[in-house]
Structures are given as structure tokens and as C-alpha cells.
N, C-alpha and C positions, 0 to 999 in steps of 0.2 A: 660261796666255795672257799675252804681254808687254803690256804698260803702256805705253799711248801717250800719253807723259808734255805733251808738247805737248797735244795736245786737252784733258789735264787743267788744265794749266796754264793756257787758257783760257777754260774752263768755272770754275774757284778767282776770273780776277781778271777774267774778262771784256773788259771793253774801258778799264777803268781801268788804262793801260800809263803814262798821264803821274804823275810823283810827287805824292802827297797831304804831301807835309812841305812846309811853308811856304818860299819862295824865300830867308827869310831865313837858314834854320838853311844851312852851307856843310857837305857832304857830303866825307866823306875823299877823296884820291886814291890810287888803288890804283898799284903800283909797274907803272913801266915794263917792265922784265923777264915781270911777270907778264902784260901786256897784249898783249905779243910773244909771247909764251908761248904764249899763247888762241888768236891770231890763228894760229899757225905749226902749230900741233896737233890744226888742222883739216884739216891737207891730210894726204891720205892718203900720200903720198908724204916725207914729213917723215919724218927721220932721227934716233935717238938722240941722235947725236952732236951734230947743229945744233942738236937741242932744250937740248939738256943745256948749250950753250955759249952758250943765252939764259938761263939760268939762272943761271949761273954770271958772269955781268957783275953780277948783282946778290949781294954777297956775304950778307948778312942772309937771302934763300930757299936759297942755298945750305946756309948752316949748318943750316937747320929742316929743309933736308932730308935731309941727311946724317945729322943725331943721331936723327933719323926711324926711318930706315933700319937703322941702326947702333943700334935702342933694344932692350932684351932681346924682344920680342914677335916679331921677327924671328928672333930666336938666330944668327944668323949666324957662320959660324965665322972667315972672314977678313972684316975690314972692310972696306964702300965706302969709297973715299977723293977721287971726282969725282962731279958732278951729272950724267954721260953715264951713269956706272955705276947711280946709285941709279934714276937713271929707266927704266932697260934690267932690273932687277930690280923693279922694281914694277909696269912698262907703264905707258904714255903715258894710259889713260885715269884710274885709280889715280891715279899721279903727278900728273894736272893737279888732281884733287881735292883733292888733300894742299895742294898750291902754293895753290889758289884762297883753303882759307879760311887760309892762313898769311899769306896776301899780304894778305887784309882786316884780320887780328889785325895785320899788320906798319901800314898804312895808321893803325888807329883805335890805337895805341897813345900816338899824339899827340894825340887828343882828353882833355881832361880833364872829371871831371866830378864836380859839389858834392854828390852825390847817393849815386854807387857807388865803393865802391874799387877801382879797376880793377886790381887785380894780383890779387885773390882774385875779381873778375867772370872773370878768363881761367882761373884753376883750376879753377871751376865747370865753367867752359865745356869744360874737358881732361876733367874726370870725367866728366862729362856725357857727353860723346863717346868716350870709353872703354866706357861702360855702353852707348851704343847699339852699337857695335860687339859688343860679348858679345848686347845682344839679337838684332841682323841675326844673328849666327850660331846661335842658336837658332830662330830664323823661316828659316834658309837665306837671306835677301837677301842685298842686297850692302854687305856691309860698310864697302867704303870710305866708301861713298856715305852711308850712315846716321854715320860719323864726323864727316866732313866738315859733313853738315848741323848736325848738332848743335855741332860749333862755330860755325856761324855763323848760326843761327837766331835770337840772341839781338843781333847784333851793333851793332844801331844803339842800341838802350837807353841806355847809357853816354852818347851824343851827345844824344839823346832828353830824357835825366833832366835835363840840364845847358842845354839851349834852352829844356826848356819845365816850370823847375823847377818853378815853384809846384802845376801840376796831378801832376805825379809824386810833388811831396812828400805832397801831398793824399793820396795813396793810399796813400805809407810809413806813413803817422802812422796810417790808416785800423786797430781794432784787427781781427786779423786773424779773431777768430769770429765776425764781421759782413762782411769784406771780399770784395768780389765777385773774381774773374777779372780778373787784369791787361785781359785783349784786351776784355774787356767792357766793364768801364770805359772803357778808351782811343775802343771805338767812340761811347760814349756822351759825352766830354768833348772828343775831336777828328774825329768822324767816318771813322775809319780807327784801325788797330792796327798794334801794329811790324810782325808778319808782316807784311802786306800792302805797310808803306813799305818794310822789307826788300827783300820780292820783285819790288817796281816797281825798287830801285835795281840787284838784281842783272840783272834785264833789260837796263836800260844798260850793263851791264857785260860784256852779251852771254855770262853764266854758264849752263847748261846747265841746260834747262827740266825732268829728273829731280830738280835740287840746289832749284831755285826751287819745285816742288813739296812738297817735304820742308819747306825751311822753312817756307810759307804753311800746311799741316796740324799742324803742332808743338806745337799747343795741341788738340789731336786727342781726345785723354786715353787712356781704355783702350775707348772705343766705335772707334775706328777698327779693331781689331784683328777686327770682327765685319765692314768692310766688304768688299764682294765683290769689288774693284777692287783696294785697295792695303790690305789688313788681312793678309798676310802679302808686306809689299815694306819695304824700309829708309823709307819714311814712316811705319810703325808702328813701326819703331825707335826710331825719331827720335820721335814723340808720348811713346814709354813712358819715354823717358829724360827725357822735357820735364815729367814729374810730379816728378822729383828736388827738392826745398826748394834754392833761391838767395840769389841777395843782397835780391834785394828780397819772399821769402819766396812767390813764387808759384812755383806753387801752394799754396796755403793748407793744402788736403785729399791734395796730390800724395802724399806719406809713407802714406796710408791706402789709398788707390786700388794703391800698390805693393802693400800687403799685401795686400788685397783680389785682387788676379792672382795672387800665388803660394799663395792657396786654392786657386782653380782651374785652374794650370798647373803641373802637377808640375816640368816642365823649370828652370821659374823659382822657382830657391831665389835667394830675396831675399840672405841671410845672406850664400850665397857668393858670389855675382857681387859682390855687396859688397866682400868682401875681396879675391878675385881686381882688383878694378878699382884697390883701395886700395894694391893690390902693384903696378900698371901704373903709376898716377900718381907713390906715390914714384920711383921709376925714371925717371921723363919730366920730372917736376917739381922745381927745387929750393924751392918754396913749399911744395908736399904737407903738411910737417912742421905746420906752424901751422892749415894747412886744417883746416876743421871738414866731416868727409868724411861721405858715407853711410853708409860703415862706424861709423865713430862716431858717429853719428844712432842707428843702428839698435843699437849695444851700451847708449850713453843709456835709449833707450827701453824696452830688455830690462833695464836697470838696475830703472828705474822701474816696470815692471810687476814685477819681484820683491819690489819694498819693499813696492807696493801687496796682495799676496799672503801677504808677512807678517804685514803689520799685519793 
């Protein structure tokens, strides 16, 4: 049965559509091209070619989307070489996902923040959405969609940690075999969580109530994967990648609750999606090298339970 992502979307935030972030924090502007983009990719009648030549006014989406395209997960044998082509090989709905959350990473690249490093905040965010895409295709969802969320379920944080550092840092400092759930606290210290300021801003952005969905469930954990609704759709993609360990180490418990699923899902061999993802990112990533990846989480921690094993 499909997913009638509006009514859910509804039902998640109700009738709190106006933003909960205070009027002083100034919210990114998302790129022109991309707004045109949205706006033009709604009509049925809309053409490759005119899409593809809104795109390509703006060169920065351009290039994200070409090296996109052109990245080995595609295997492509001749390269795209224009934004009519790569949009014409991915399809218009695909391709708007890719652009949406490349157009927010391209937007909040200019925020700075005292809190996060932002060039290993956006790595994260690439493995991260690497590993939801391998999980949508073991659930069959839709992959795109589970990508895309998972880059951008995280994305106001960075802006977040930097407005309103004292209570963020509170929670860094917090030591983490006592610390609660990022969204917990945030409900408890500002009356609302990023999900939710997320999902209010992507509404003004007029983003697609499936994608706004995905992120406001992203702290889901591994109980969503039992719901009747969307416990096998790209919002349990997106939740199961969103246990991955980050920058600001939430989830605390994330690393366990992984293993804890590939007890009881044969499909989900932790080790390899691990390394399969750790082979995507070098490739996509020139940061990869330095990244502290899941894959080497998980060889750490097999370290570690060896030594303990000897002794």
C-alpha cells in the first residue's frame, strides 16, 4: 500500500508549520537555480532540456551533479558531460532529490560554526547517506529518497550549535554513558528538536512532503522498522543510518543497536555494507582518507574485543 506522505506529514508536525528557531538565528538562502528548479519540475510538461538549462546557470549544482553521475556507483561507460544529460539519465524526480539536498549543503556551507567541524559534519553526512541507500535497497525502498534524506536530516545542527552554543556545548561536554538523546534534550532545553526546525524550514522551501517526512522520523532508531506504515519505506532507511556515531557522538548507543539488527536480519551484514559504503565514499569523497569511517569503528571495535579475548 503507498504512503500518503502528506497526511503523515501532517499527523509528525500537526499544525506547527511556522518556524520554532528563534527570529534571531538568519536561516541559509537556498540557490536560485535550485528554486527555479522546484518551481519548473512541477509541471508535468517540463522538458529535460529547460530543466537541465536551469541548472546549469548555476555552475556549483552543476558540477555536484555531473561528478554525481559520472561517480563509479553509476559505472557508466561514456560520460555525461551536460546537466540536460545527467538529468535525462537519472529522471526528473531522482534528480530533483540529489539537487535539493546539494543545494542546502551548497547554501549552509557559509555558515560557520564554534561547535562542529564542518568539512567532517558533510562526510558524515555522505556516509551516512551512502549506508541509507545500501539499506533502502535491502528494504526495496526508494533509494534516492533515503539518500537524500539522510544528507539533509542533520543540516541545520552546524547553524544550531553556533546560535545557540552554550546549551549545545552543554550536551558535548555531557559524558556520554549518562547522556540522553540529542532530540531529547533539545525538546527539553528549547521546546522543539532540529528534526522538527529542519522540517518547518524545509516546508518553506516548498521540499516534498515524502523528503520532510524522512527527516522528522530520523531519530526513529531500529523501532520504526516494526511500523506498519513506513517500517519497510526509505524513512527506515534514513532512522537506521541515523544510529551511525557523528560529530557530536549521537547516538551514544547508535554503534550497538547496529549490531543488535544484524542478529536479527541476516540481509544486514554490518561488516560489509561497512566496507562496501567505505569503498563508495573514498570515490565520492576527497576527505574519506582522514575520516574516522564506520568501517573503522567497527575493525576498532573488533580490535578491541580480540585483545579483550586474549587477556
Amino acid at each position: 500500500m503507498a504512503i500518503n506522505w502528506t497526511n503523515l506529514r501532517k499527523q509528525l508536525i500537526g499544525d506547527r508549520t511556522a518556524s520554532v528557531i528563534p527570529p534571531s538565528i538568519k536561516l541559509p538562502i537556498l540557490p536560485q537555480a535550485l528554486i527555479e528548479f522546484n518551481r519548473r519540475a512541477e509541471d508535468p510538461n517540463a522538458g529535460v532540456n529547460d530543466l537541465g538549462k536551469i541548472i546549469q546557470s548555476d555552475s556549483g549544482l552543476t558540477c555536484e551533479l555531473l561528478r554525481y553521475v559520472n561517480s563509479s556507483m553509476f559505472g557508466l561507460r561514456n560520460k555525461v558531460s551536460t546537466a540536460p544529460q545527467a538529468i535525462s539519465l537519472l529522471g526528473i524526480r531522482p534528480a530533483k532529490l540529489f539537487l535539493m539536498s546539494t543545494g542546502v549543503q551548497q547554501a549552509m556551507k557559509a555558515s560557520k560554526s564554534r561547535l562542529i567541524n564542518i568539512q567532517s559534519f558533510w562526510t558524515t553526512n555522505l556516509e551516512r547517506a551512502l549506508f541509507s541507500r545500501e539499506i533502502a535497497g535491502l528494504l526495496r525502498a526508494n533509494a534516492e529518497l533515503a539518500y537524500s534524506a539522510s544528507m539533509l536530516h542533520d543540516f541545520l545542527l552546524p547553524l544550531l550549535c553556533n546560535e545557540l552554543f552554550d546549551q549545545y556545548f552543554a550536551f558535548a561536554q555531557t559524558p556520554e554513558n549518562v547522556r540522553r538523546p540529542l532530540a531529547d534534550y533539545e525538546r527539553e532545553a528549547f521546546g522543539w528538536d532540529h528534526a522538527l526546525a529542519a522540517a518547518q524550514v524545509m516546508i518553506d522551501w516548498s521540499f516534498p512532503d515524502d523528503l520532510i517526512c524522512c527527516v522528522m522520523l530520523h531519530h526513529g532508531g531500529l523501532s520504526i522498522l516494526s511500523d506498519p506504515e513506513v517500517g519497510r519505506s526509505a524513512a527506515a532507511a534514513v532512522a537506521v543510518a541515523g544510529l551511525m556515531p557523528d560529530v557530536l557522538r549521537q547516538p551514544g548507543d547508535g554503534l550497538a543497536e547496529l549490531f543488535k539488527l544484524q542478529q536479527v536480519w541476516p540481509q544486514f551484514n554490518l561488516t560489509e555494507l561497512a566496507g562496501k559504503v567505505q569503498t563508495q565514499l573514498e570515490a565520492a569523497s576527497a576527505q574519506a582518507g582522514g575520516h574516522f569511517s564506520l568501517a573503522r569503528r567497527l575493525e576498532k571495535a573488533q580490535l578491541a574485543q580480540a585483545a579483550m579475548v586474549a587477556q
